[in-house]
N, C-alpha and C positions, 0 to 999 in steps of 0.2 A: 513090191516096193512101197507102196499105198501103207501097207499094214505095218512095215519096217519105220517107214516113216513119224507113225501116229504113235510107235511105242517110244521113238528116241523123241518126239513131243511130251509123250505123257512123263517120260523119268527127269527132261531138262524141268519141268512145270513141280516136279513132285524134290527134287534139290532145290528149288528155289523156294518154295515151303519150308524146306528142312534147314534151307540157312537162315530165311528170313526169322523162323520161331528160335534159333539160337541168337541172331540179334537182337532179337525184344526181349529175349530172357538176360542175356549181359545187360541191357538198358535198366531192366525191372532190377536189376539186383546191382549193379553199381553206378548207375549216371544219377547226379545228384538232382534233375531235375526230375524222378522215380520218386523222390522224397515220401509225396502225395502218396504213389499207389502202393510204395512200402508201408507207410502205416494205414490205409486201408484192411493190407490182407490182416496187419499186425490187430487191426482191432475187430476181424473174424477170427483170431485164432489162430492166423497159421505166418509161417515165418519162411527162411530160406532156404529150410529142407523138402517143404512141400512145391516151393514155388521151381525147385529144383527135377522132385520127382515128376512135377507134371509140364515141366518146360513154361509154366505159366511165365506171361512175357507186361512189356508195356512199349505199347507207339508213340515212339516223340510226336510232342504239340509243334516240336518244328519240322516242316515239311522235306528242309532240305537235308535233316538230319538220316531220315530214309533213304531218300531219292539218290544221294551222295552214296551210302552204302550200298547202292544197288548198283550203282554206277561201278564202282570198285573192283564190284563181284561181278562186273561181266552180263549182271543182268539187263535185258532192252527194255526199253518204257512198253512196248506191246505186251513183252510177258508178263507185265507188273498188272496188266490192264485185263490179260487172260486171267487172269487168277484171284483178282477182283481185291488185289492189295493197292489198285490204285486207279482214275478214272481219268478222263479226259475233261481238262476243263471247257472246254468246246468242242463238242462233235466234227463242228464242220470247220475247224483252224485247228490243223494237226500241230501247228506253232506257238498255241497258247497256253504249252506245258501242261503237266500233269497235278492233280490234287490227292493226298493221301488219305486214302478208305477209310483207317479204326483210330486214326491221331488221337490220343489223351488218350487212350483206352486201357485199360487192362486185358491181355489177349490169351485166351484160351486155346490151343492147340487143336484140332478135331481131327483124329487119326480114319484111316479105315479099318476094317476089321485083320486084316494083316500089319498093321503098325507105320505104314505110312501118313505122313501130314499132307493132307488135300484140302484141308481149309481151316479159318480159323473165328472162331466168337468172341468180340471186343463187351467188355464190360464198361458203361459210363463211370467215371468218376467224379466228376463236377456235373452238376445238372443242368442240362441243355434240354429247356420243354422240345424245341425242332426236332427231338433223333430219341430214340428209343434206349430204354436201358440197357439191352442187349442189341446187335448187330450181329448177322451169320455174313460171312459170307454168300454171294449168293450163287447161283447154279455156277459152275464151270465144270471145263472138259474131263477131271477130276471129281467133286462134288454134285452130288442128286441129293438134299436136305431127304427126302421121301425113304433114302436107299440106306442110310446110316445113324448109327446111333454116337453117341458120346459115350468114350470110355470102352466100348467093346472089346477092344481090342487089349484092354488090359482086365477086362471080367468075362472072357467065351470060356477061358480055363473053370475059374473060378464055379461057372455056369454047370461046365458038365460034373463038376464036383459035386456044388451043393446041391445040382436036380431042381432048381430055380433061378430067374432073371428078376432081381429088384430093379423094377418100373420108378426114376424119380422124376421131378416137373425139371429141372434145370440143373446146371454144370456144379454151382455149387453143393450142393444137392448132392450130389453122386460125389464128389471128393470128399465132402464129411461122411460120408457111408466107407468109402475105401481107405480113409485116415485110421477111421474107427475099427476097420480089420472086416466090414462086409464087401467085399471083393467082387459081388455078382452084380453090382449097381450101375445100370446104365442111366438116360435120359434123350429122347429127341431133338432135335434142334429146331426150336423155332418153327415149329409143326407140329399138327397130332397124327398118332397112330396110323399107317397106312397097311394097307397089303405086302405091301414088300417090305412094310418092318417086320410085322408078323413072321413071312418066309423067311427072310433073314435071322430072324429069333429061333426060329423051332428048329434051325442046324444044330442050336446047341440044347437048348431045352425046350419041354412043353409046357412046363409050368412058372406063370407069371405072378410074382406080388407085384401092385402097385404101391404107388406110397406117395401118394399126392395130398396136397393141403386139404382141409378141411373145411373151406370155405365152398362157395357154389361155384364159384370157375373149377376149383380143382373138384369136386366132385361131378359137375360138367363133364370134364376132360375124362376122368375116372368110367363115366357113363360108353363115349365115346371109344376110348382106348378096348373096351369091354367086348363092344360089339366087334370090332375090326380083330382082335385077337381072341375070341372064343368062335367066331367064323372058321378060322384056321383050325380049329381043335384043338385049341390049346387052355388050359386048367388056368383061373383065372380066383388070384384071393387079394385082399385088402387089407390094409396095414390099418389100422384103426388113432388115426394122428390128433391130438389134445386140438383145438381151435387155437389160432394163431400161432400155431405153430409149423416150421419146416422142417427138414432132417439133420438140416445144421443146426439149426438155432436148438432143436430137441436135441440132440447128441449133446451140444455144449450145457444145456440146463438139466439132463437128469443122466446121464454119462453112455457110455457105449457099450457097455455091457448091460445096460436096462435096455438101450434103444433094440440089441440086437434081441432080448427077450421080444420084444414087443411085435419084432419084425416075424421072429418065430411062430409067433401066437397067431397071426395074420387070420380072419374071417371067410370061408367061400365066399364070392362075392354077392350071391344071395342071402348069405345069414347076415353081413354088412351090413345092405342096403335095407333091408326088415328092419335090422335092429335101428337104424337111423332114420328111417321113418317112425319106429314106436315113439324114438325119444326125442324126437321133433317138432310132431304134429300131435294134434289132437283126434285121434284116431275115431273117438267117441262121439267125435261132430260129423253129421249127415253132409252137411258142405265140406269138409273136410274128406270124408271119403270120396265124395264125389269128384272131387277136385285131382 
C-alpha cells in the first residue's frame, strides 16, 4: 500500500507539471501581458514555433493569475508547495496565503529522461539584482538537480546515433544546438558535473564534447566536468569556442552548418588544453612555467 501510495503521489505531482507548463505556454504565447517575454525570445531568434516545440512558457507577474488557475484544476496549495511552483509566505500562519516561485519569468520545462515534466527553469526578464538570472526549481519528490540533465530526453536517441553527448553550459544553449539540427545537445542545471550525470550519460554514450565558453568560468567548469566524467571512462574532447562567444550567439553570427563543422573538428581534451596554454601564456617565462 506504502508503494501504491507514493506512485499515485508521484503521477498526481507529475500532471500538475504537465498542466502547469501548458498554462505558461498559452500565457507566453497569447496573454498580452507576455508582450515583454515575446519580444525577448523574438530578439534571440526564435518565435512561436520554437517556443511551441519546447513548451517554453511565461509566469504571470500576477499572483493570482496562477493561484486562480490552480485552483480551477483541482490543484491544493500543498501540492503547489511540493513542487516548488509556489511557497508559503509564512511558515508558521498556514493563513497567510501563498507567493508564486518564477513570477515575470520566462519558464523552461526540465523533463526526465523518459519525457516527463518534474521541474522547471524560470529565466529573469526584467533585472532584479535580489534573484538570480536563472532559477531551478529546487529538490522535490520528482527532481534531483545532480540526477538530470536538460533536454535528454529529446537527445538519448540522437546520442546513440551520433556516438556522442554535446556537453553545453545552459538551456539556451542546448535549443540553439537542437534548432540548428545537433540533436545530441544536453546541459546541467544549475550544478556541475556529478557522478550520477556521468552514470546516467554513458546509458547512452561514452563519448563526451563539451562546448562551454571560453572565458575562465567556462573553462573552469570544462576542468571540472573532465575530471567527473573521464573517472567514469568516458572519452572526453573540446569544442574549441571564439571568446565571447556562446552556442547561440555563435550559431546566429557564423551559421549552423559552420558551427556543426566546428563541433566536428572538437580537440581530445588534452590536445585543447596544450594548445590553450601555448596560446595564452608565455611558455618561455621561467615564472610562467613555474606557475
Amino acid at each position: 500500500p506504502e508503494a501504491d501510495k507514493r506512485r499515485r503521489s508521484r503521477s498526481r505531482l507529475i500532471e500538475l507539471h504537465n498542466h502547469a507548463a501548458r498554462f505558461m505556454n498559452e500565457q507566453l504565447l497569447t496573454s498580452p501581458d507576455a508582450q515583454h517575454a515575446r519580444d525577448y525570445l523574438k530578439s534571440r531568434g526564435y518565435g512561436k514555433e520554437m517556443a511551441e516545440r519546447w513548451m517554453v512558457g511565461w509566469m504571470p507577474d500576477n499572483t493570482d493569475t496562477f493561484l486562480n488557475w490552480a485552483r480551477e484544476n483541482k490543484f491544493s496549495g500543498r501540492e503547489l508547495v511540493t513542487c516548488d511552483l509556489a511557497g508559503k509566505k509564512d511558515e508558521q500562519n498556514s493563513g497567510a496565503g501563498l507567493y508564486v516561485r518564477f513570477r515575470g519569468r520566462l519558464m523552461f520545462p526540465i523533463h526526465n529522461d523518459y519525457g516527463d515534466i518534474i521541474a522547471f527553469s524560470g529565466r529573469q526578464l526584467r533585472e532584479d539584482p535580489n534573484s538570480g538570472k536563472y532559477i531551478n526549481s529546487r529538490e522535490t519528490p520528482l527532481f534531483k538537480k545532480s540526477k538530470v540533465f536538460f533536454a535528454l530526453d529529446k537527445a538519448r536517441r540522437s546520442m546513440t546515433k551520433d556516438k556522442f553527448a554535446l556537453l553545453c553550459e545552459g538551456q539556451i544553449d542546448v535549443i540553439a544546438c537542437h534548432e540548428s539540427g545537433i540533436t545530441s545537445a544536453i546541459a546541467t542545471l544549475g550544478t556541475a558535473c556529478t557522478p550520477d550525470h556521468a552514470r546516467l550519460l554513458k546509458r547512452y554514450t561514452s563519448d563526451v564534447v563539451l562546448c562551454f565558453d571560453a572565458d575562465s568560468a567556462g573553462l573552469k567548469a570544462a576542468d571540472a566536468a573532465f575530471k567527473i566524467l573521464s573517472a567514469e571512462g568516458m572519452h572526453i574532447r573540446m569544442v574549441s569556442m571564439p571568446a565571447g562567444d556562446d552556442p547561440d550567439t555563435l550559431i546566429k553570427r557564423i551559421g549552423a552548418e559552420a558551427f556543426r563543422e566546428l563541433v566536428a573538428g572538437a580537440s581530445e581534451y588534452f590536445a585543447f588544453k596544450l594548445e590553450h596554454e601555448v596560446t595564452t601564456r608565455d611558455i618561455t617565462s621561467i615564472r610562467e612555467r613555474m606557475g
